[in-house]
PASEBA-1860 file (N, C-alpha, C; in nm, 3 decimals):
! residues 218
1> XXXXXXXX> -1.797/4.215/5.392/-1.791/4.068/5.396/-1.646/4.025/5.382 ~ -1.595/3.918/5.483/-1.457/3.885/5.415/-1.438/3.744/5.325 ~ -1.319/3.783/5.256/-1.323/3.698/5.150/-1.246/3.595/5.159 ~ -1.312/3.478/5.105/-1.315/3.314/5.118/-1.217/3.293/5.158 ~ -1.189/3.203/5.278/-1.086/3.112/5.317/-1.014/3.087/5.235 ~ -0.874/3.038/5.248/-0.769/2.972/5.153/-0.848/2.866/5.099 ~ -0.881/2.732/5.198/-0.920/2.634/5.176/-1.019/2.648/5.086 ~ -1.109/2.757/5.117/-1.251/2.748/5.056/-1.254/2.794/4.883
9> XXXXXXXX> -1.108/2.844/4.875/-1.092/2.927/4.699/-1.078/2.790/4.665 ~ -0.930/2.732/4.745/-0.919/2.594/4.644/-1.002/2.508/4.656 ~ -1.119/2.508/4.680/-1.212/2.397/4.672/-1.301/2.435/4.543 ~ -1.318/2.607/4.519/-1.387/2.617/4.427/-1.305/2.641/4.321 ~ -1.213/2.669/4.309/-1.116/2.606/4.217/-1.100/2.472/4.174 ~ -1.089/2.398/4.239/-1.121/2.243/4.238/-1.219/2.195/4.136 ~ -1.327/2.217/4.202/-1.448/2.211/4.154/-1.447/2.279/3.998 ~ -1.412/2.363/3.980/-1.436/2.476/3.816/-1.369/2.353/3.722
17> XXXXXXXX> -1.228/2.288/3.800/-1.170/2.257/3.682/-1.229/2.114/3.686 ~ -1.257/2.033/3.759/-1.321/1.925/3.731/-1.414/1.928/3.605 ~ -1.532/2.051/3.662/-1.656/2.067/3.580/-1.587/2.095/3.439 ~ -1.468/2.154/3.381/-1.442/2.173/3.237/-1.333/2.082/3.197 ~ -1.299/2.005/3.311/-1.232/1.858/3.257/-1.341/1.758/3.199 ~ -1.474/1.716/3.292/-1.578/1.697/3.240/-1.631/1.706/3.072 ~ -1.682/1.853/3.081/-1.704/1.901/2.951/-1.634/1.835/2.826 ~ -1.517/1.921/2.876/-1.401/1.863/2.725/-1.380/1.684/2.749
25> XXXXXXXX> -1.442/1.646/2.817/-1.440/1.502/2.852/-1.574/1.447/2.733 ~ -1.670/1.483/2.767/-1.787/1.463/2.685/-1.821/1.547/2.597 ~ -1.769/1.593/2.565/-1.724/1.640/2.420/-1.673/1.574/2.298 ~ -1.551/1.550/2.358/-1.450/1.417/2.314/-1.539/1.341/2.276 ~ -1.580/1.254/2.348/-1.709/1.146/2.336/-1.770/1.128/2.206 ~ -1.815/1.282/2.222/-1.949/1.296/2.122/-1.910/1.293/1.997 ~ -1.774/1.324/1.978/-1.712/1.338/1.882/-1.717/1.221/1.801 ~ -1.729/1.185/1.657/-1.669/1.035/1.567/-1.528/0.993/1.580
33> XXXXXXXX> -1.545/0.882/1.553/-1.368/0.853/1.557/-1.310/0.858/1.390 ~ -1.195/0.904/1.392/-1.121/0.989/1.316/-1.114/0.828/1.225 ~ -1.139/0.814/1.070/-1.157/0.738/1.017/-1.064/0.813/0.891 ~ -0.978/0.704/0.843/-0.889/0.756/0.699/-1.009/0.733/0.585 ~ -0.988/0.854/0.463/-1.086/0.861/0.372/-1.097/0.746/0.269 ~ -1.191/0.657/0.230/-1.160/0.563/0.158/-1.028/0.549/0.057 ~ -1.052/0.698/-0.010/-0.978/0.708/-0.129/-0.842/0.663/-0.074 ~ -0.734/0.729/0.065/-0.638/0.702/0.104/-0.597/0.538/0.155
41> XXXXXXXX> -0.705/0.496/0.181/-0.704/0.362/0.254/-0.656/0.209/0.085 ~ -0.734/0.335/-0.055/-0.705/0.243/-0.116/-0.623/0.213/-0.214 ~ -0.563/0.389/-0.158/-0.431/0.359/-0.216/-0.313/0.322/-0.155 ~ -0.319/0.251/-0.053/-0.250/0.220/0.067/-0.227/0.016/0.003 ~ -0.376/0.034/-0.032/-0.367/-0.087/-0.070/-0.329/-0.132/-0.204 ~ -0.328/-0.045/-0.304/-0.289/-0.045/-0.424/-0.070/-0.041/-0.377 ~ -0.078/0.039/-0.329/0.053/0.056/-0.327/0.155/-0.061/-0.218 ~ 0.062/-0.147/-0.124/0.123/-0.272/-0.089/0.127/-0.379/-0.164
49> XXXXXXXX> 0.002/-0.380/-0.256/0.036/-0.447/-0.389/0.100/-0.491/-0.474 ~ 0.148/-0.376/-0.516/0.275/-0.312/-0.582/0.387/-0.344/-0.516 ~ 0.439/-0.339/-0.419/0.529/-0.395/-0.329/0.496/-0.547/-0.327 ~ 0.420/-0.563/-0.394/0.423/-0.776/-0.344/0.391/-0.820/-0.163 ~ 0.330/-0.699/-0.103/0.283/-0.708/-0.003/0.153/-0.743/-0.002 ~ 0.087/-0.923/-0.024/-0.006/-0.914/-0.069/-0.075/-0.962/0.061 ~ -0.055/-0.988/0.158/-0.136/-1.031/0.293/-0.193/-0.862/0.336 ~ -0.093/-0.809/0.337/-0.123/-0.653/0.441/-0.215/-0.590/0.315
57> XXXXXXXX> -0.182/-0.588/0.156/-0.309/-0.525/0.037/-0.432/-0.608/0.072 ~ -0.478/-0.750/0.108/-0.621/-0.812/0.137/-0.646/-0.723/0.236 ~ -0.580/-0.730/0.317/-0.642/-0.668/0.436/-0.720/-0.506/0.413 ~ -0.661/-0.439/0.364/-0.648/-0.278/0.341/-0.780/-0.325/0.256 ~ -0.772/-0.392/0.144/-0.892/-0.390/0.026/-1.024/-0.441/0.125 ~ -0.982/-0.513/0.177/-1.128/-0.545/0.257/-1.194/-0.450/0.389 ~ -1.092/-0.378/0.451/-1.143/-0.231/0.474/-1.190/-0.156/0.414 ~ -1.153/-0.090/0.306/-1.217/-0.043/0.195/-1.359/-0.093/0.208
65> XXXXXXXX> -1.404/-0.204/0.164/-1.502/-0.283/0.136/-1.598/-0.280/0.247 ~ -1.513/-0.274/0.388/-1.609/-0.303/0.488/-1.720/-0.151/0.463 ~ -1.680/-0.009/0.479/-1.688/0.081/0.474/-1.831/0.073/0.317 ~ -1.763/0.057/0.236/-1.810/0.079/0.108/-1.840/-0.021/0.024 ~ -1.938/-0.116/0.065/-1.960/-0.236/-0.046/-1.972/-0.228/-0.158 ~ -1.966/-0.138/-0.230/-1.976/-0.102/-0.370/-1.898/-0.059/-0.455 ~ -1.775/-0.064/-0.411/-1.629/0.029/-0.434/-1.568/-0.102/-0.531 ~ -1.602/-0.089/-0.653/-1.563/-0.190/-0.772/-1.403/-0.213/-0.768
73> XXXXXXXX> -1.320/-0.048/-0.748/-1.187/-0.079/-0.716/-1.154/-0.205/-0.638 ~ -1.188/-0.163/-0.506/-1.172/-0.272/-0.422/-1.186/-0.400/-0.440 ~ -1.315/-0.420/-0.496/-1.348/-0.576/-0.543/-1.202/-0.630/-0.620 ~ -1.181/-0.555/-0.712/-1.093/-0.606/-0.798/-0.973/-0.616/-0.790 ~ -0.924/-0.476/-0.689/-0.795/-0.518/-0.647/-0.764/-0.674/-0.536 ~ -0.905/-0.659/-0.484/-0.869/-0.785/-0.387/-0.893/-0.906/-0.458 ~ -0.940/-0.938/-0.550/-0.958/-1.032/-0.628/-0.748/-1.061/-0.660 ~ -0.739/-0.952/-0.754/-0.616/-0.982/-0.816/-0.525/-1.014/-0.676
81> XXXXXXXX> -0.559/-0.950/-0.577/-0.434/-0.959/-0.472/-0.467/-1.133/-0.429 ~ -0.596/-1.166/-0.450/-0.611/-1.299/-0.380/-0.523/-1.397/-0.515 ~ -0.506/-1.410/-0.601/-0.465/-1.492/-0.738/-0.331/-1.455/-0.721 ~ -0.306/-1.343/-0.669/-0.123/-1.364/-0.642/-0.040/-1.402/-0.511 ~ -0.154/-1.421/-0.406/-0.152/-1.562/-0.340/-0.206/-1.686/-0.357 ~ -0.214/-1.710/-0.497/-0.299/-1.814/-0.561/-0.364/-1.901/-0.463 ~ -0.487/-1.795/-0.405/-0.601/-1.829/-0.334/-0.728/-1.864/-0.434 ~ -0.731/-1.925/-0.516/-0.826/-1.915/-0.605/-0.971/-1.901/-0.537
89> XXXXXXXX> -1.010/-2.022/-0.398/-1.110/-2.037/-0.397/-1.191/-1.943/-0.324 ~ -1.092/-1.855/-0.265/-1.112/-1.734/-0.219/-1.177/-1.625/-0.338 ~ -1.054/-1.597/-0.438/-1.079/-1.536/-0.540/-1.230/-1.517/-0.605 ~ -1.242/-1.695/-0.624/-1.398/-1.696/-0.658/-1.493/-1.661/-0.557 ~ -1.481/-1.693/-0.451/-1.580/-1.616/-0.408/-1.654/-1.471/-0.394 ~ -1.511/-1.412/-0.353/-1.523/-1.290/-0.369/-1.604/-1.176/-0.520 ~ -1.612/-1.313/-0.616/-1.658/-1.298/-0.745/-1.782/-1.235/-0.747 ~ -1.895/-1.327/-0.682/-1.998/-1.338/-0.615/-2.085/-1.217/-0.597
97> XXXXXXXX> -2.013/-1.158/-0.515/-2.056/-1.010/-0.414/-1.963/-0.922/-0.483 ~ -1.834/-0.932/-0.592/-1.801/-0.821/-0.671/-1.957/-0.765/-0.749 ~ -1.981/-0.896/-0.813/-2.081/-0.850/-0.925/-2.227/-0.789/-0.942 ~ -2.224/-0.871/-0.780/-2.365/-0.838/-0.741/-2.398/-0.663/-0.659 ~ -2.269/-0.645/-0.613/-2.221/-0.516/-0.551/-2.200/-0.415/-0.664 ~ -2.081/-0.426/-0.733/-2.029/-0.298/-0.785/-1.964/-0.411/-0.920 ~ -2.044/-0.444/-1.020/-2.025/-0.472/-1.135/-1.962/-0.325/-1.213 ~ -1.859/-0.359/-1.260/-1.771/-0.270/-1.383/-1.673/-0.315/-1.424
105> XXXXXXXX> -1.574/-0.259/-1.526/-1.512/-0.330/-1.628/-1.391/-0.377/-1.552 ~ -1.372/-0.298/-1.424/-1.267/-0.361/-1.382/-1.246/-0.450/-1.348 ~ -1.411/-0.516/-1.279/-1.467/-0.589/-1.192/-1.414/-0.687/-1.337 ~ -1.457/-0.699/-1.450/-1.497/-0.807/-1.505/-1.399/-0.873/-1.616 ~ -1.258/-0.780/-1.572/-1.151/-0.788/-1.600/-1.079/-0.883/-1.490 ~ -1.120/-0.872/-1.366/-1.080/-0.991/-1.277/-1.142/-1.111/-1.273 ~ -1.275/-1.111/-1.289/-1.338/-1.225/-1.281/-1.266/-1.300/-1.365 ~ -1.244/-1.209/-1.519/-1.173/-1.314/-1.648/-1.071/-1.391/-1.563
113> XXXXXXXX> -0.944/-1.307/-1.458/-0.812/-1.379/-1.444/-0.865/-1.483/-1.388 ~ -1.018/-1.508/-1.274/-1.036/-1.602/-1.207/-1.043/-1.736/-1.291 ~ -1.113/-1.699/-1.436/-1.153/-1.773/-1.475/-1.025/-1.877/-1.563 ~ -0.959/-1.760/-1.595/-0.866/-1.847/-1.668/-0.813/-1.944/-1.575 ~ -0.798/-1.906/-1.442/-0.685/-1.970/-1.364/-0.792/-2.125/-1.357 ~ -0.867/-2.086/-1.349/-0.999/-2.242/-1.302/-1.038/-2.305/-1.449 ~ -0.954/-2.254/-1.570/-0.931/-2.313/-1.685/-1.037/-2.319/-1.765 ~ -1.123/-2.211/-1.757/-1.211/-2.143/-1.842/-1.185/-2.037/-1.919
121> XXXXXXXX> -1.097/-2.084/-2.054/-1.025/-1.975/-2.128/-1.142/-1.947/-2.263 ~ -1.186/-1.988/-2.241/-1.322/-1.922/-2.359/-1.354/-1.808/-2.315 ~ -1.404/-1.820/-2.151/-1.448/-1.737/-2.098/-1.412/-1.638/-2.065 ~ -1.281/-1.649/-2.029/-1.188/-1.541/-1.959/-1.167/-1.498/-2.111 ~ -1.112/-1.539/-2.215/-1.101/-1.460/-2.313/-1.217/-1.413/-2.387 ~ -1.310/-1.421/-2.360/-1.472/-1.350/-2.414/-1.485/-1.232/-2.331 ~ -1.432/-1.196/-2.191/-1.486/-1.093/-2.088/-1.388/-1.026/-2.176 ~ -1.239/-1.070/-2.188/-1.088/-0.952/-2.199/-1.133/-0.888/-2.345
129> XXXXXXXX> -1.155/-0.947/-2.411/-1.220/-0.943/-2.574/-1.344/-0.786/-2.570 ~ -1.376/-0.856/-2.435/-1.536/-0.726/-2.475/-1.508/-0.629/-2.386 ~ -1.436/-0.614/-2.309/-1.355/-0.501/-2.244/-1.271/-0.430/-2.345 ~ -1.169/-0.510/-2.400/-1.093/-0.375/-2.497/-1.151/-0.351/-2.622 ~ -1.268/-0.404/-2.638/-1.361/-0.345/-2.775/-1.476/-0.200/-2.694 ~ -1.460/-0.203/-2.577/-1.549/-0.141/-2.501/-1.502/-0.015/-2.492 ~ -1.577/0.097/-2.438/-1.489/0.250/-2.427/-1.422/0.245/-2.252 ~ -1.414/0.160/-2.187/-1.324/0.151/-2.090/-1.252/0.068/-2.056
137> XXXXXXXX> -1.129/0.045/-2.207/-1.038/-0.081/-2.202/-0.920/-0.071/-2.100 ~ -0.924/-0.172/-2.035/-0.818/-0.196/-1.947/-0.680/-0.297/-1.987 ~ -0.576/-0.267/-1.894/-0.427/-0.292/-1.904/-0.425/-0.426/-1.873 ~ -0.499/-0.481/-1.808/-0.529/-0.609/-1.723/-0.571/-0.721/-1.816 ~ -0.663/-0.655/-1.920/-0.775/-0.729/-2.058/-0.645/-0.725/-2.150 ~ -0.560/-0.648/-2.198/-0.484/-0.690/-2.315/-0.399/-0.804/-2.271 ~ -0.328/-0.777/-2.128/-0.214/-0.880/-2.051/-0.270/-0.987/-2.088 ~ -0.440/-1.022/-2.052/-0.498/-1.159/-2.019/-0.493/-1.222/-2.156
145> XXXXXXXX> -0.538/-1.105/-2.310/-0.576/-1.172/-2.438/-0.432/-1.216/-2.493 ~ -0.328/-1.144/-2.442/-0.177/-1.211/-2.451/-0.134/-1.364/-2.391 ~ -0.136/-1.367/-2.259/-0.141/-1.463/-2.245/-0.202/-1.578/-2.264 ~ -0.342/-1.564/-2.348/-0.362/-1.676/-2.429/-0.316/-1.669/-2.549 ~ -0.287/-1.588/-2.592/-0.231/-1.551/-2.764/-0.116/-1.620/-2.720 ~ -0.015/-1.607/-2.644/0.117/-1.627/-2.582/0.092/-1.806/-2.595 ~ 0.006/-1.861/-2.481/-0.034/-1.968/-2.478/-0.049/-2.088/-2.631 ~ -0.119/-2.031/-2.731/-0.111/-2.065/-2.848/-0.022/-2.059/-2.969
153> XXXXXXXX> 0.092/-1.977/-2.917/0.206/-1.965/-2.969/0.123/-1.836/-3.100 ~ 0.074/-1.750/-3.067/0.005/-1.629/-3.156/0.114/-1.508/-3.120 ~ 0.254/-1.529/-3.158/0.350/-1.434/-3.057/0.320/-1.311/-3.144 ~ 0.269/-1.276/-3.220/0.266/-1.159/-3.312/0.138/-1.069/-3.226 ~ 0.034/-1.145/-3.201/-0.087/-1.100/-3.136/-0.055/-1.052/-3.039 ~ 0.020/-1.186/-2.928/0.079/-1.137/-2.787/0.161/-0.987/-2.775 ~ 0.243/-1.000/-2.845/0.311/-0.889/-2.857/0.228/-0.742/-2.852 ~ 0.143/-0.775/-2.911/0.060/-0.617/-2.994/-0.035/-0.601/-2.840
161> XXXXXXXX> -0.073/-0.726/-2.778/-0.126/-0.701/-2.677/-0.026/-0.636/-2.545 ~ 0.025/-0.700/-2.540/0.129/-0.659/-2.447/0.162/-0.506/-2.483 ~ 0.206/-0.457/-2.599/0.240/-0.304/-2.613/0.093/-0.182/-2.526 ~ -0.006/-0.252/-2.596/-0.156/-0.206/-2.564/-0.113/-0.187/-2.406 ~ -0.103/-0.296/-2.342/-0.125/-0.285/-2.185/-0.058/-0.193/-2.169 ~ 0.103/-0.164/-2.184/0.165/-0.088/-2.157/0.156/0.059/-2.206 ~ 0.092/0.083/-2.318/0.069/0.208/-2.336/-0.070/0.259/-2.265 ~ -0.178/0.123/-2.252/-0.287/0.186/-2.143/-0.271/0.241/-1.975
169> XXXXXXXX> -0.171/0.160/-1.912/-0.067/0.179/-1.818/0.027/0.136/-1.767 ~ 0.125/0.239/-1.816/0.269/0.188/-1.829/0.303/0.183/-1.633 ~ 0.217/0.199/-1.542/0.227/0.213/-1.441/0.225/0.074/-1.364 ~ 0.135/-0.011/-1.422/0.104/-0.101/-1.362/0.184/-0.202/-1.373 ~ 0.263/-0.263/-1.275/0.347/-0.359/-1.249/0.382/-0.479/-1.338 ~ 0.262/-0.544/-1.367/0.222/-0.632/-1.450/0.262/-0.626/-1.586 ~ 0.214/-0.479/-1.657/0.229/-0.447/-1.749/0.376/-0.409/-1.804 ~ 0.417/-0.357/-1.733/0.570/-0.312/-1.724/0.703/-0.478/-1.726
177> XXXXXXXX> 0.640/-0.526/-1.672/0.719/-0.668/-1.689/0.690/-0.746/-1.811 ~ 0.583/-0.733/-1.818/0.562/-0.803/-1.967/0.580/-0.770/-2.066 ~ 0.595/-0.619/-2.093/0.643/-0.502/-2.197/0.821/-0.516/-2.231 ~ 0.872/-0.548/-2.117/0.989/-0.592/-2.092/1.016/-0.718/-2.201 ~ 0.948/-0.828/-2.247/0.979/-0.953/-2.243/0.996/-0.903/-2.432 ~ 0.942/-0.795/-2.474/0.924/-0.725/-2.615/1.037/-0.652/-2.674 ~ 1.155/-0.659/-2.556/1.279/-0.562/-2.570/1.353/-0.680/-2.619 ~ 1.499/-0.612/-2.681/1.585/-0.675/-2.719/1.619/-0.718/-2.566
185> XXXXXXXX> 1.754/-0.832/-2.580/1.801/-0.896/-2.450/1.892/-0.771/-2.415 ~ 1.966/-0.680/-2.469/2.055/-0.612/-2.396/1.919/-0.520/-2.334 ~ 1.813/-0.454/-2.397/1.743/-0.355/-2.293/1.666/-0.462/-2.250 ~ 1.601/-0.532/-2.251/1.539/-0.613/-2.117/1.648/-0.659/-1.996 ~ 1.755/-0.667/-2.061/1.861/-0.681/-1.927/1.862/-0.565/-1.837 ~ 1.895/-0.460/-1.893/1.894/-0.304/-1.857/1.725/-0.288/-1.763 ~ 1.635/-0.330/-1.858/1.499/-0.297/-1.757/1.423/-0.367/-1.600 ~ 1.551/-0.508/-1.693/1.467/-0.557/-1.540/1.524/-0.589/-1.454
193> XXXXXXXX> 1.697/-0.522/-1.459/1.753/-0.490/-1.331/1.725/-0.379/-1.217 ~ 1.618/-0.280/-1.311/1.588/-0.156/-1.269/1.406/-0.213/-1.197 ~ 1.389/-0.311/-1.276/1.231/-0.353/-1.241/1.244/-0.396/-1.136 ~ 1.354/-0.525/-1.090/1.370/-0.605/-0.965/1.395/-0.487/-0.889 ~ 1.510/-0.383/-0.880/1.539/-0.317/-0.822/1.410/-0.200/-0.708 ~ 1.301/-0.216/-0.773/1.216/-0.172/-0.689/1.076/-0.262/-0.662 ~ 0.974/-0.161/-0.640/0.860/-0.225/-0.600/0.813/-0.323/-0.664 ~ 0.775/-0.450/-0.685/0.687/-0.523/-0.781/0.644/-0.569/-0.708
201> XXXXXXXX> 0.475/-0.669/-0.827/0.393/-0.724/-0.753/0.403/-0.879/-0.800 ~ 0.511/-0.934/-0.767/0.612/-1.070/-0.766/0.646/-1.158/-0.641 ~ 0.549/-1.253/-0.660/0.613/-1.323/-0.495/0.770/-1.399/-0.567 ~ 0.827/-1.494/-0.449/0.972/-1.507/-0.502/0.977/-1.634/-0.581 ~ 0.874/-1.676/-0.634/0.882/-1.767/-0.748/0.865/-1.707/-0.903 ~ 0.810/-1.599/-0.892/0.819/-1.547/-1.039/0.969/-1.458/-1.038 ~ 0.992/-1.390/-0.893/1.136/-1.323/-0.933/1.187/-1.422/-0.971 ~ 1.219/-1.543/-0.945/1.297/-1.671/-0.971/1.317/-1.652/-1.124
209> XXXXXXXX> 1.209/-1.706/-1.217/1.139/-1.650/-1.339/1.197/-1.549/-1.380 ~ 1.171/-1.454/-1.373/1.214/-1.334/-1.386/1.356/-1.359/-1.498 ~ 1.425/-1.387/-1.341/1.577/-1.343/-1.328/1.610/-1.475/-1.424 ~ 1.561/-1.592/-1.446/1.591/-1.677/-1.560/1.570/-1.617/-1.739 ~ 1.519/-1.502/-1.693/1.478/-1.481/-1.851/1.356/-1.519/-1.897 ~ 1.193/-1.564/-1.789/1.105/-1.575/-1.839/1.042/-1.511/-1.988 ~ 0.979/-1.553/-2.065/0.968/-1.426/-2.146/0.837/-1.361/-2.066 ~ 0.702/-1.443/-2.054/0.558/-1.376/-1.986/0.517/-1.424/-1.842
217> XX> 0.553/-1.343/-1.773/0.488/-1.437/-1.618/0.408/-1.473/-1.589 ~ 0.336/-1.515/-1.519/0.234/-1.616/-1.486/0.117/-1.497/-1.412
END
């Protein structure tokens, strides 16, 4: 027998690679689309936060959320990220479907900030109160029972609260600035040239603040 025409190899050549362009074509397909793992997505958003990047952190937290309605982190970081675009009415809403979703202490450590801000300080100081009497006290609950201690001129209380936050986490932005306000003026000078100097979660009216020598930010 003789063997295939020129033309006739490259046609079935042709043909082979179509059919496994195909394949790996619908293959592909079948495949999921490549999705970042919550955990990374929310620390993406924790860490724009932190940067005072608080449009691009809503966004990230509410991905999170879309994915995982129950992810208490999320609730709460987006809560706090909404109050430092003093979105309140946003804030509250989001209250709503925190509690009803993924109620926890973190959760109810934000609701308090909502509340104070909408001038329900009984309240907000009854949640911060039963959080750091609780076995999962947060950095967020001492800041808040300070700033009403602060508020009432209780600077002895404030103080003791403020240390609390900072020794619960000395990480958190918040905490670290207000821990600051407890130093003498030569090391609070020293700290919060080093504080401005990087990430915070400060739009440019509290740096304003800040850099005046606030003693507690807002």
């Amino acid at each position: 027998m003789s063997s295939p025409r020129p033309l006739t190899r490259i046609a079935i050549l042709l043909a082979a690679t179509i059919s496994i362009t195909a394949a790996q074509l619908a293959f592909a397909q079948a495949q999921p689309a490549v999705v970042p793992p919550i955990s990374s997505t929310l620390a993406e958003a924790f860490a724009l936060y932190q940067s005072g990047k608080f449009v691009e952190a809503a966004a990230k937290y509410r991905l999170v959320l879309a994915a995982d309605t129950k992810n208490s982190d999320a609730y709460a970081g987006l809560i706090e990220t909404l109050l430092k675009q003093k979105d309140i009415q946003q804030a509250s809403a989001t209250i709503d479907k925190a509690l009803q979703n993924a109620d926890s202490p973190k959760v109810r450590v934000a609701v308090a900030e909502v509340q104070y801000r909408q001038g329900s300080i009984n309240s907000a100081e009854r949640e911060w109160v039963n959080n750091v009497n609780s076995d999962h006290p947060q950095a967020r609950a001492y800041l808040g029972i300070a700033k009403i201690s602060s508020a009432f001129s209780l600077h002895k209380r404030a103080r003791t609260m403020i240390e609390k936050a900072y020794a619960a986490d000395p990480n958190d932005a918040d905490a670290r600035k207000a821990w600051m306000s407890t130093l003498s003026r030569s090391e609070r000078i020293k700290f919060l040239d080093s504080y401005l100097a990087q990430s915070h979660a400060d739009d440019q009216e509290t740096q304003t603040d800040l850099k005046r020598g606030s003693p507690l930010s807002r």
